[in-house]
One Martini backbone bead per residue (centre of mass of N, CA, C, O) as a GRO file, in nm:
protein
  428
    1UNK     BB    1  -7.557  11.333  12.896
    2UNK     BB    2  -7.515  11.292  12.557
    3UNK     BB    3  -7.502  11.472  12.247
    4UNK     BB    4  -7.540  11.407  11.920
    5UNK     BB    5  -7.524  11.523  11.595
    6UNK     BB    6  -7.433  11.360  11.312
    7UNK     BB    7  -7.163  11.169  11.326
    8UNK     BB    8  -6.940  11.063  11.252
    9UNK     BB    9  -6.826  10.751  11.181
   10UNK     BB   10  -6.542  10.758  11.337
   11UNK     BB   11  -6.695  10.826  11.597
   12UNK     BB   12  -6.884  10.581  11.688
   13UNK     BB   13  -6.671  10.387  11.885
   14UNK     BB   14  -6.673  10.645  12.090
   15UNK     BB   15  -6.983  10.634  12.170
   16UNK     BB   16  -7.002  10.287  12.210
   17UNK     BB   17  -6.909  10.291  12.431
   18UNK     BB   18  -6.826  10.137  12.726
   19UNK     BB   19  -6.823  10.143  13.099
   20UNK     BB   20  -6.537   9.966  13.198
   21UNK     BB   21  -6.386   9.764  13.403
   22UNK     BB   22  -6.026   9.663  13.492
   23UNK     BB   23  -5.986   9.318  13.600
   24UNK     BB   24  -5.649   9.268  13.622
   25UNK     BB   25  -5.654   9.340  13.963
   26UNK     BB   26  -5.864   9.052  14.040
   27UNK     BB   27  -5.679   8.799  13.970
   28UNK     BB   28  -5.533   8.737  14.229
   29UNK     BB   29  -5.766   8.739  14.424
   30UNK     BB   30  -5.945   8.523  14.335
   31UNK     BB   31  -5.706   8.291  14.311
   32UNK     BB   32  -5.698   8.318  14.598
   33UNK     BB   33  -5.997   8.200  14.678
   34UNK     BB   34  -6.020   7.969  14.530
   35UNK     BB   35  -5.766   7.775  14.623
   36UNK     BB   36  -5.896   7.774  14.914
   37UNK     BB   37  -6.152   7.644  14.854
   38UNK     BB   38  -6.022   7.363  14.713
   39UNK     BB   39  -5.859   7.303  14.996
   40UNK     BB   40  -6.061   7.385  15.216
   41UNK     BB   41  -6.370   7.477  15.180
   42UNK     BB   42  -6.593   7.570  15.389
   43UNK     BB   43  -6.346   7.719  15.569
   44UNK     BB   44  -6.339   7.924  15.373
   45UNK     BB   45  -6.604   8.009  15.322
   46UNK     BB   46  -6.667   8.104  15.609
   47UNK     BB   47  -6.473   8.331  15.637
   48UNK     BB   48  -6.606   8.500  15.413
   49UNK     BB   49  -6.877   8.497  15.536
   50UNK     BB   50  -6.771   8.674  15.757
   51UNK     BB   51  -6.638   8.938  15.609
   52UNK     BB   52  -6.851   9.003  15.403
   53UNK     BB   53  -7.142   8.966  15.528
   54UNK     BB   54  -7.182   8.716  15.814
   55UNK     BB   55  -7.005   8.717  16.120
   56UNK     BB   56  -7.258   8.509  16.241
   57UNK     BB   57  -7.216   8.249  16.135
   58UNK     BB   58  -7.287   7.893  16.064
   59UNK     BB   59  -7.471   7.801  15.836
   60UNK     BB   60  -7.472   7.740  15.489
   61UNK     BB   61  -7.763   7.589  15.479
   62UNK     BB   62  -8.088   7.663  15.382
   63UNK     BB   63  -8.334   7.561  15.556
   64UNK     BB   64  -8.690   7.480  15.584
   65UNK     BB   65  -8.758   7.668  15.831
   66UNK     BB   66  -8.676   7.961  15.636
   67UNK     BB   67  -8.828   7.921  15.433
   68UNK     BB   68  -9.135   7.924  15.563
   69UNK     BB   69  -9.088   8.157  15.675
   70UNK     BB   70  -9.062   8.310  15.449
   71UNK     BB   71  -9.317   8.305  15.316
   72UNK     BB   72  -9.482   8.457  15.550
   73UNK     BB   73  -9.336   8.727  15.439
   74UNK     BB   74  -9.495   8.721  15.181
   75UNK     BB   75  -9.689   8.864  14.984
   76UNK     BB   76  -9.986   8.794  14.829
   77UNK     BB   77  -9.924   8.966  14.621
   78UNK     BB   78  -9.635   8.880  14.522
   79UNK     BB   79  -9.711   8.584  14.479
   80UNK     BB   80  -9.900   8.662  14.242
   81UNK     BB   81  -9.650   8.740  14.044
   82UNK     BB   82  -9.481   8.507  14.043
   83UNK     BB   83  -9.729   8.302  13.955
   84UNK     BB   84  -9.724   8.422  13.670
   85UNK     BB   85  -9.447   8.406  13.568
   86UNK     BB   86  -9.413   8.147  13.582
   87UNK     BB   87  -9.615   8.065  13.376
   88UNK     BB   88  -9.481   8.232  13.120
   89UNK     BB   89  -9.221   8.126  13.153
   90UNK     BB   90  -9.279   7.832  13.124
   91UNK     BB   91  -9.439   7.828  12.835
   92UNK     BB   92  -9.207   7.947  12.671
   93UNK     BB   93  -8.970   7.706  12.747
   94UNK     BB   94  -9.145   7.457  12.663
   95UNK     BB   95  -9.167   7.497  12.358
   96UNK     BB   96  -8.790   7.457  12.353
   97UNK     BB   97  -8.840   7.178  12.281
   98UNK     BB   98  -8.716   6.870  12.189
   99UNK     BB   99  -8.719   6.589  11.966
  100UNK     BB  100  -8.670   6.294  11.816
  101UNK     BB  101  -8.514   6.288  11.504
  102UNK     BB  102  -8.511   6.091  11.222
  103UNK     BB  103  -8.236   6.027  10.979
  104UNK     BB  104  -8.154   5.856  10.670
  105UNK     BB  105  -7.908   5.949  10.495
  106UNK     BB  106  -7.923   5.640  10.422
  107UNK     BB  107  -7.954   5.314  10.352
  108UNK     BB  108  -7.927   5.196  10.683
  109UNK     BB  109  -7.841   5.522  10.815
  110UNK     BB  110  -7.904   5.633  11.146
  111UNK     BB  111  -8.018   5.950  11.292
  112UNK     BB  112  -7.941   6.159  11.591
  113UNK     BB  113  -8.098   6.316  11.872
  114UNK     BB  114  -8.073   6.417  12.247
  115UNK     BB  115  -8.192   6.581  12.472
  116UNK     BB  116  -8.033   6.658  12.785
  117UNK     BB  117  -7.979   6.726  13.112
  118UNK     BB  118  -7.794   6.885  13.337
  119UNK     BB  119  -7.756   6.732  13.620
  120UNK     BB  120  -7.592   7.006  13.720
  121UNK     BB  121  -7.637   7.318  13.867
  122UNK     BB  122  -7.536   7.679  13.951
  123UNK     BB  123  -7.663   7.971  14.113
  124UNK     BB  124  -7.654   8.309  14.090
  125UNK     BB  125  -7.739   8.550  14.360
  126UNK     BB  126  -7.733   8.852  14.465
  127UNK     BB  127  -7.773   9.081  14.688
  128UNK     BB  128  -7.804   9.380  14.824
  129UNK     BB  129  -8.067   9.615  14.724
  130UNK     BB  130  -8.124   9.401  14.535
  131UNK     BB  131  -8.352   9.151  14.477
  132UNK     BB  132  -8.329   8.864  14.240
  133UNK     BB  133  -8.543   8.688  14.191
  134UNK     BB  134  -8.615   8.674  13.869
  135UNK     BB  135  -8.343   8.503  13.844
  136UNK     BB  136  -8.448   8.260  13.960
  137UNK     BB  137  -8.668   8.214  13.756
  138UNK     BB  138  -8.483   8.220  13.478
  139UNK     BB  139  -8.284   7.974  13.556
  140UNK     BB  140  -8.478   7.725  13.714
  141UNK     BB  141  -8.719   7.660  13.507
  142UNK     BB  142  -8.537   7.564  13.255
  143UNK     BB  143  -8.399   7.340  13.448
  144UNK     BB  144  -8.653   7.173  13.527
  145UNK     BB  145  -8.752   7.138  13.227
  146UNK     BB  146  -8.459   6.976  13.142
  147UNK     BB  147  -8.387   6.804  13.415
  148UNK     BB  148  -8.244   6.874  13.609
  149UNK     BB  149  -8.166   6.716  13.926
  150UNK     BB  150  -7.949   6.971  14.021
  151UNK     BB  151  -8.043   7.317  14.178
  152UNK     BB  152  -7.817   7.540  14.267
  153UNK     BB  153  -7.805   7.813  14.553
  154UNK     BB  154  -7.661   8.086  14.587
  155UNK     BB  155  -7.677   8.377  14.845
  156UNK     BB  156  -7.625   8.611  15.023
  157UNK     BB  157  -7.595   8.756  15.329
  158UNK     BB  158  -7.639   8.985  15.535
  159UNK     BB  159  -7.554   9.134  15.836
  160UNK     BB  160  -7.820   9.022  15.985
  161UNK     BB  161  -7.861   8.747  15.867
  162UNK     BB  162  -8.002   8.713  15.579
  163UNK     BB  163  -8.264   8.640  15.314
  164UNK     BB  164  -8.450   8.736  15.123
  165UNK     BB  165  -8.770   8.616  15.086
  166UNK     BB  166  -8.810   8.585  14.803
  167UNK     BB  167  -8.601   8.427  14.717
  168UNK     BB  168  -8.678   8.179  14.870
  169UNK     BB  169  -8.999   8.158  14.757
  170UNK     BB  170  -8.877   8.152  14.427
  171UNK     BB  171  -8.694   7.881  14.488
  172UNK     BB  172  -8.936   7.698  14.560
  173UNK     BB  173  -9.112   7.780  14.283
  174UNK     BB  174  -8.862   7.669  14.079
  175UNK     BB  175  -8.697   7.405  14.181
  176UNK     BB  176  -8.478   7.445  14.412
  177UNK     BB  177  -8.275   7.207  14.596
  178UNK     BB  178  -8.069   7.394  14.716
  179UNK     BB  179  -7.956   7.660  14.968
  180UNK     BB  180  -7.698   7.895  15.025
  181UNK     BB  181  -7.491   8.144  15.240
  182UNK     BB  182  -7.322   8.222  14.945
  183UNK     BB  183  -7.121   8.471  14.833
  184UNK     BB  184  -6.912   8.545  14.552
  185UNK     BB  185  -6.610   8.410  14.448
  186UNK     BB  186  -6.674   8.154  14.648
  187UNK     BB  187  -6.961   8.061  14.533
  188UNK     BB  188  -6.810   7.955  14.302
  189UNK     BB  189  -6.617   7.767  14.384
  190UNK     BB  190  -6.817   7.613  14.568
  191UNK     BB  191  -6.932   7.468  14.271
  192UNK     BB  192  -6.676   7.392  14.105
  193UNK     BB  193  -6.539   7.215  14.354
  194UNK     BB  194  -6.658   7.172  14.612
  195UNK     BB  195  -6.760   7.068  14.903
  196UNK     BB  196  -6.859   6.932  15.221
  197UNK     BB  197  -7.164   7.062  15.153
  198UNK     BB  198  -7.102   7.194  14.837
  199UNK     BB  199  -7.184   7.120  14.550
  200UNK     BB  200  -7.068   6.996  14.244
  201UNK     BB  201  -7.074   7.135  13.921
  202UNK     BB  202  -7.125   7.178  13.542
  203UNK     BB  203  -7.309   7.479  13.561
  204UNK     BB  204  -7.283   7.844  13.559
  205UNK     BB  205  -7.478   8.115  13.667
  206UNK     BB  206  -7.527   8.439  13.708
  207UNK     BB  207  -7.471   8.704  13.814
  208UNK     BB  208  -7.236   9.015  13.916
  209UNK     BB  209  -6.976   9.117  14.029
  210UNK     BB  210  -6.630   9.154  13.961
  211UNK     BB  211  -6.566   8.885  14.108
  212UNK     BB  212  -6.771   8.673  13.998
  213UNK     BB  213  -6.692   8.725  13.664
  214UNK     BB  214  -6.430   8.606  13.711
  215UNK     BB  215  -6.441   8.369  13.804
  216UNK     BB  216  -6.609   8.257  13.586
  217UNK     BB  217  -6.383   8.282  13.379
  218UNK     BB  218  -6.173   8.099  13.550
  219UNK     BB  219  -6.317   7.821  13.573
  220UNK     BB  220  -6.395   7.782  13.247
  221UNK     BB  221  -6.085   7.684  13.216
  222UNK     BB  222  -6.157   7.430  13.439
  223UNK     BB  223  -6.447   7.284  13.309
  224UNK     BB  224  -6.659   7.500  13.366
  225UNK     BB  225  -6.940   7.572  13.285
  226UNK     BB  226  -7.081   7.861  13.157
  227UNK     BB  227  -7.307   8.067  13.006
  228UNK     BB  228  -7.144   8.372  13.020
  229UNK     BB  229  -7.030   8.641  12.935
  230UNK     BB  230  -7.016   8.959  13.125
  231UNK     BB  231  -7.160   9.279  13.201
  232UNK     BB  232  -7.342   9.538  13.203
  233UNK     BB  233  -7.601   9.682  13.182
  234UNK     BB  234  -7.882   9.740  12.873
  235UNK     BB  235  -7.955   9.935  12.619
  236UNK     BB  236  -8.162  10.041  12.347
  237UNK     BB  237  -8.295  10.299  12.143
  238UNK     BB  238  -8.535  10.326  11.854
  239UNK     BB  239  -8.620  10.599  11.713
  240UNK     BB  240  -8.880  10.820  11.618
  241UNK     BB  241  -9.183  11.023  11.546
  242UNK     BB  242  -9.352  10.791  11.737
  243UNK     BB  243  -9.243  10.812  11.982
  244UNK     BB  244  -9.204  10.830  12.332
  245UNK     BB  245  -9.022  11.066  12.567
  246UNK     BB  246  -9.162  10.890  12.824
  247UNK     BB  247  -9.093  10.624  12.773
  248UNK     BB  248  -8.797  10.645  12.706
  249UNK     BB  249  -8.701  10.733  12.987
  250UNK     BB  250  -8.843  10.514  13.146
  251UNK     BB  251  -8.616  10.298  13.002
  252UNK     BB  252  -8.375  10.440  13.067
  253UNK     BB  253  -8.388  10.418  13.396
  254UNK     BB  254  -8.425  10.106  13.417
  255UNK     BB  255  -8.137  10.081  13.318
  256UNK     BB  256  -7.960  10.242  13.528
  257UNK     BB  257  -8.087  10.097  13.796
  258UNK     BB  258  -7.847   9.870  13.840
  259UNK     BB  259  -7.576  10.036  13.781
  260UNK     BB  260  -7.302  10.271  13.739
  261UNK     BB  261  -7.213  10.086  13.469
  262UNK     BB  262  -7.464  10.136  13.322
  263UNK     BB  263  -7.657  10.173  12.998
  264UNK     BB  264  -7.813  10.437  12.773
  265UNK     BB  265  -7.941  10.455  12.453
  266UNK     BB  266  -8.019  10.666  12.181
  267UNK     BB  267  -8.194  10.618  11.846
  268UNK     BB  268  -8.237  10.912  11.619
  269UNK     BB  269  -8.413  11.099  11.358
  270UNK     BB  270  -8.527  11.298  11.603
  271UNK     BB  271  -8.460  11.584  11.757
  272UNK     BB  272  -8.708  11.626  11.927
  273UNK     BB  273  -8.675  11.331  12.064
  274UNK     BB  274  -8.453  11.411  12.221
  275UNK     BB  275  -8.474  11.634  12.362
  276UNK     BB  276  -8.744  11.557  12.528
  277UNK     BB  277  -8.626  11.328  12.651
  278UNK     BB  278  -8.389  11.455  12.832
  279UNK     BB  279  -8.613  11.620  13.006
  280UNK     BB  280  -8.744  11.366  13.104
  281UNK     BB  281  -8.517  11.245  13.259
  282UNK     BB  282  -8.474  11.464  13.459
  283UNK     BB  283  -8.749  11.463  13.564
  284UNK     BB  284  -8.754  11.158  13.681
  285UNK     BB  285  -8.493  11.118  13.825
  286UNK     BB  286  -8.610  11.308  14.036
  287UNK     BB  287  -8.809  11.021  14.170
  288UNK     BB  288  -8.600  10.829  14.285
  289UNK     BB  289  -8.438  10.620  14.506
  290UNK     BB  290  -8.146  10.552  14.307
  291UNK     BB  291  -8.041  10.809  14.205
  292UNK     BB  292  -7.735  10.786  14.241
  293UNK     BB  293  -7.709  10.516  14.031
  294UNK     BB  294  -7.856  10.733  13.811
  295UNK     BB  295  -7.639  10.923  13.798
  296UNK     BB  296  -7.379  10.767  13.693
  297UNK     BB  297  -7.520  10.591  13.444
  298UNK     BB  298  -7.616  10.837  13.288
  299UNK     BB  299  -7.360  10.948  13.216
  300UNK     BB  300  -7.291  10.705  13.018
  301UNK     BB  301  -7.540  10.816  12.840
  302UNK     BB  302  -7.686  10.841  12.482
  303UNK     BB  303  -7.735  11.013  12.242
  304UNK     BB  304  -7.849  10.991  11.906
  305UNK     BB  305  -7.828  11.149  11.610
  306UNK     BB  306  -7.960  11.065  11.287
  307UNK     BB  307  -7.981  11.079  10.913
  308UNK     BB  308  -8.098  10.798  10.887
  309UNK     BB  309  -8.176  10.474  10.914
  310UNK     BB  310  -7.940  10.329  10.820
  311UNK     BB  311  -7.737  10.452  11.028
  312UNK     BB  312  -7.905  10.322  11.288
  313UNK     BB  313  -7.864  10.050  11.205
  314UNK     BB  314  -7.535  10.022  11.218
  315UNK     BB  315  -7.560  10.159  11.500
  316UNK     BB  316  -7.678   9.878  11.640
  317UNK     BB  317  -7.539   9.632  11.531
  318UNK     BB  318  -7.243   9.743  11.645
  319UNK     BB  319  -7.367   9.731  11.953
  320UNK     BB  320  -7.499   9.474  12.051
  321UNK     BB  321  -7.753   9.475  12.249
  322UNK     BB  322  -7.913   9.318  12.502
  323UNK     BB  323  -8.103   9.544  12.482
  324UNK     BB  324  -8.411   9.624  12.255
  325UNK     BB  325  -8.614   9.926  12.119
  326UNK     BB  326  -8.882   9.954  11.882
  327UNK     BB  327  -9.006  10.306  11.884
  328UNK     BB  328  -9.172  10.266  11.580
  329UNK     BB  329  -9.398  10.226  11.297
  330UNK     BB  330  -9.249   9.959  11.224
  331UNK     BB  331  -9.139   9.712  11.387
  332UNK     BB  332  -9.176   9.455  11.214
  333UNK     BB  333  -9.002   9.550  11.012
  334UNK     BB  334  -8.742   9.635  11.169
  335UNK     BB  335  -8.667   9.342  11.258
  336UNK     BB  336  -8.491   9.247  10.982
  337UNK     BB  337  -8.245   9.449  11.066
  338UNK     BB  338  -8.174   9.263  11.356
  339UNK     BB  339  -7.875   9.107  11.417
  340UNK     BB  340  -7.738   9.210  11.743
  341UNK     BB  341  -7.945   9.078  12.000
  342UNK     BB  342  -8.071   8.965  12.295
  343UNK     BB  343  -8.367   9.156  12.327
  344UNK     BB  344  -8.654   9.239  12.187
  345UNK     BB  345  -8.894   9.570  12.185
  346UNK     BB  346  -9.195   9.620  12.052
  347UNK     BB  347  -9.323   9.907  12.070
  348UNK     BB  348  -9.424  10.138  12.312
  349UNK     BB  349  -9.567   9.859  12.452
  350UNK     BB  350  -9.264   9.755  12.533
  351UNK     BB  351  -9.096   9.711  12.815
  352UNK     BB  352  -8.818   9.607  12.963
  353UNK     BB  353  -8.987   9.513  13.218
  354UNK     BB  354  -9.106   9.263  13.091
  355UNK     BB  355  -8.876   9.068  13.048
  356UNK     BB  356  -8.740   9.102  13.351
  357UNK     BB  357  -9.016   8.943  13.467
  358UNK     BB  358  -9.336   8.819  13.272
  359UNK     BB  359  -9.373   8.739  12.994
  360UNK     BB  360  -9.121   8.481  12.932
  361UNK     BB  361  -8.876   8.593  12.844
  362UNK     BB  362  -8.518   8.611  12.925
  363UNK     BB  363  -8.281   8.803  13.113
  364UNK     BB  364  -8.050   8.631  13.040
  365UNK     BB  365  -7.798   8.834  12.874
  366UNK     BB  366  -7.579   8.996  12.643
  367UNK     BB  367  -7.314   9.155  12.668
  368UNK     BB  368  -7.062   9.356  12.549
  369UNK     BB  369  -7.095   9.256  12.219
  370UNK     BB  370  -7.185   8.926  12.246
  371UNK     BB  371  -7.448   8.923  12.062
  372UNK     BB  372  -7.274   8.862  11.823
  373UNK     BB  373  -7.237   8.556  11.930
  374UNK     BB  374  -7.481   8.517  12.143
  375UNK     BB  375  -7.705   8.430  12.336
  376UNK     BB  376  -7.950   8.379  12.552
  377UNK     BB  377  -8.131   8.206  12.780
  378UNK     BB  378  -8.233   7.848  12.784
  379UNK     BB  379  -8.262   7.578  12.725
  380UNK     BB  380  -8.025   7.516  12.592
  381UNK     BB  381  -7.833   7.589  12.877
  382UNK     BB  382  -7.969   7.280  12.996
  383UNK     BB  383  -7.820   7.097  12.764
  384UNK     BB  384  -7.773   6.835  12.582
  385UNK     BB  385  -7.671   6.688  12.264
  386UNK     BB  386  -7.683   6.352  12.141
  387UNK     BB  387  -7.579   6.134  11.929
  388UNK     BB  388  -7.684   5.908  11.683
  389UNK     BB  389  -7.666   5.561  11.567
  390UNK     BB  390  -7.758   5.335  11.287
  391UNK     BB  391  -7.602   5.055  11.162
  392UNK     BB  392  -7.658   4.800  10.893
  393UNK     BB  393  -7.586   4.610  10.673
  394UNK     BB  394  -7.620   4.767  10.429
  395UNK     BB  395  -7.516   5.018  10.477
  396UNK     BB  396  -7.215   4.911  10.515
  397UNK     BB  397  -7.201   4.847  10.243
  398UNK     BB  398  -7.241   5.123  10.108
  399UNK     BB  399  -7.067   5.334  10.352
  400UNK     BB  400  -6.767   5.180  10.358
  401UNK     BB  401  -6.615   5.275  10.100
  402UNK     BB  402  -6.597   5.582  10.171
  403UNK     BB  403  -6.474   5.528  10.482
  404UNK     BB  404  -6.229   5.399  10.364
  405UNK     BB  405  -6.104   5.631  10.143
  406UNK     BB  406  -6.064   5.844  10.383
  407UNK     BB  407  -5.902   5.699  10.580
  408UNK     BB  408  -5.654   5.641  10.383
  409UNK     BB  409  -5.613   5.976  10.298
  410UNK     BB  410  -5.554   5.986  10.638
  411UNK     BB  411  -5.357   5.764  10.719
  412UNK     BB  412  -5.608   5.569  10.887
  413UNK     BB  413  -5.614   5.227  10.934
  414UNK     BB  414  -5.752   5.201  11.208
  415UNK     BB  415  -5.998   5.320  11.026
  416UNK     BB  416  -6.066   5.119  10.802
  417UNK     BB  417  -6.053   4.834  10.990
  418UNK     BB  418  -6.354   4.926  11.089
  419UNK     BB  419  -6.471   4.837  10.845
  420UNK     BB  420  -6.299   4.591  10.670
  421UNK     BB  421  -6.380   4.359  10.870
  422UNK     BB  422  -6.711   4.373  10.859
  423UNK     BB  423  -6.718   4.343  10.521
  424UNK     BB  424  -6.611   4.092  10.531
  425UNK     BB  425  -6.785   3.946  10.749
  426UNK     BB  426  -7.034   3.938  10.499
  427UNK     BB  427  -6.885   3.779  10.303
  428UNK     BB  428  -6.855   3.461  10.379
   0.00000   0.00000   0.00000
């Protein structure tokens, strides 16, 4: 882990440096995975599924009878935890409804909008050794708020043939209608072209490792909606002399242990808050279990000192990071000048790893500096917003000649005269 002492401005680009790695000989393999599942269907799914996952699987498609036992695996702490974060989850989303609001532009005029769910939607979650189950609680939740119809879930299976109990019984408690057990690159492709068992969707959710990413980025051109490009998972963490050492290293680990090539920075006024955090990070990170993963990570991140807040704030909003905490003497105001961020964690005791799992907002966020252009996960991101419009004699009458003008010089006569007939016959 670097430390930056007053940089000059010329380094700022190279100190927020992302630890990307290079996907473009990724994607002749992924391109023939797509193509191989859009013309086999199963028989493509199933083989990849024997060579990367589950070598002896049989069935796509996972039963209600491994639901139940699935259920039956979970403790009833950990049920009890899923069922807070669900209501809390639930709370966020819920408010995030919009209602139709008639507005009459002018006299005869009526215009309007209608939020829709999307009919179908397809969740990838991967495997590994980190169950992601929090995440299809991010992803379903606001699915079946927004009224989706079908909410398919990818996510593959172990070497042992299982997949993990949380998993599915998240996935039963947040509103999932069918979960198949495929991974990977294929799992996208089965989503986004149909297969003879998995529906074919019409927009692709949830993390993934660089084939599963390249795969949606692929698809995403051939018709079928995305949620966001993704990147590495992310921290900033902006602190002065009020900030805790001991909570920014644990915040600066909880973003590590995601994977190897996460990153966590840290912007500070204060030398000593550097130091600090510095050794408590060294020393918290001999106690993890995922060390290897963190010690990788850790590599990739950065302190840096600035000479003043305004160089701060310049050097956070142009790093436009996923998750933000503001370590801060007064986080609230602080917030004003917070222009490019996924979502915001302010003061001491809002650790990032609440929005993670159970606070209410959702942790499916833009990585790789796209907060600049990206909202993260909402009810908006599983809706449709269709406008509507009524005009009336009156109105046509008033607002007729304006649309006759406007078409007439962009010479679309037979734009004109579809509102010239129209006017014509109240006429007679």
């Amino acid at each position: 882990m670097e430390l930056f002492i007053n940089p000059d401005k010329s380094e700022w680009s190279s100190i927020l440096k992302r630890p990307l790695f290079d996907n473009k000989e990724l994607e002749p393999i992924v391109a023939g995975i797509l193509e191989n599942v859009r013309e086999n269907g199963d028989k493509a799914v199933l083989e990849y599924c024997r060579k990367f996952d589950n070598p002896n699987i049989e069935n796509l498609q996972v039963s209600q009878q491994e639901i139940s036992v699935a259920e039956s695996l979970v403790s009833d702490k950990l049920k009890a935890a899923i069922k807070v974060a669900i209501s809390n989850i639930t709370k966020f989303h819920e408010r995030q409804k919009e209602y139709p609001c008639v507005t009459e532009t002018m006299y005869g005029v009526k215009c309007w909008r209608k939020s829709v769910g999307i009919e179908k939607v397809g969740l990838y979650i991967p495997g590994g050794l980190a169950p992601l189950f929090s995440t299809i609680l991010m992803l379903a939740i606001p699915a079946k708020i927004a009224g989706c119809k079908e909410i398919v879930l990818c996510t593959p299976e172990g070497k042992t043939g299982s997949i993990h109990p949380a998993i599915l019984y998240a996935a039963k408690q947040a509103g999932v209608t069918q979960i198949f057990k495929v991974g990977g690159a294929q799992a996208i492709a089965a989503m986004a072209y149909g297969t003879e068992t998995i529906p074919r969707v019409y927009k692709i959710f949830g993390p993934g490792n660089q084939f599963v990413m390249k795969a949606k980025m692929m698809v995403s051109t051939q018709g079928v909606a995305i949620d966001m490009p993704a990147g590495p998972s992310e921290v900033m963490i902006v602190a002065d002399d009020f900030a805790n050492p001991e909570f920014i290293a644990a915040d600066f680990l909880s973003q590590c242990e995601h994977g190897r090539d996460s990153q966590a920075i840290l912007l500070t006024t204060s030398k000593r808050i550097a130091e600090e955090t510095k050794v408590a990070v060294e020393r918290q990170k001999a106690l993890l279990k995922r060390n290897e993963i963190v010690e990788a990570s850790v590599a990739n991140s950065k302190i840096v000192v600035l000479g003043n807040q305004e160089d701060m704030i310049s050097m956070m909003n142009e790093y436009a990071p996923e998750h933000l905490i503001l370590s801060v003497e007064d986080p609230f105001e602080f917030t004003k000048h917070v222009v490019n961020a996924g979502s915001v964690f302010l003061g001491n005791y809002s650790p990032e790893s609440a929005g993670d799992y159970a606070s209410g907002t959702n942790h499916t966020l833009p990585t790789n500096g796209y907060a600049k252009a990206y909202s993260g996960v909402s009810l908006d991101s599983f809706i449709r917003k269709i406008t509507f419009q009524e005009i009336n004699t009156d109105g046509l009458t008033t607002l007729g000649p304006t649309i006759e003008t406007m078409a007439e010089a962009e010479m679309l006569d037979a734009h004109k005269n579809a509102v010239s007939v129209r006017l014509a016959s109240l006429n007679k």
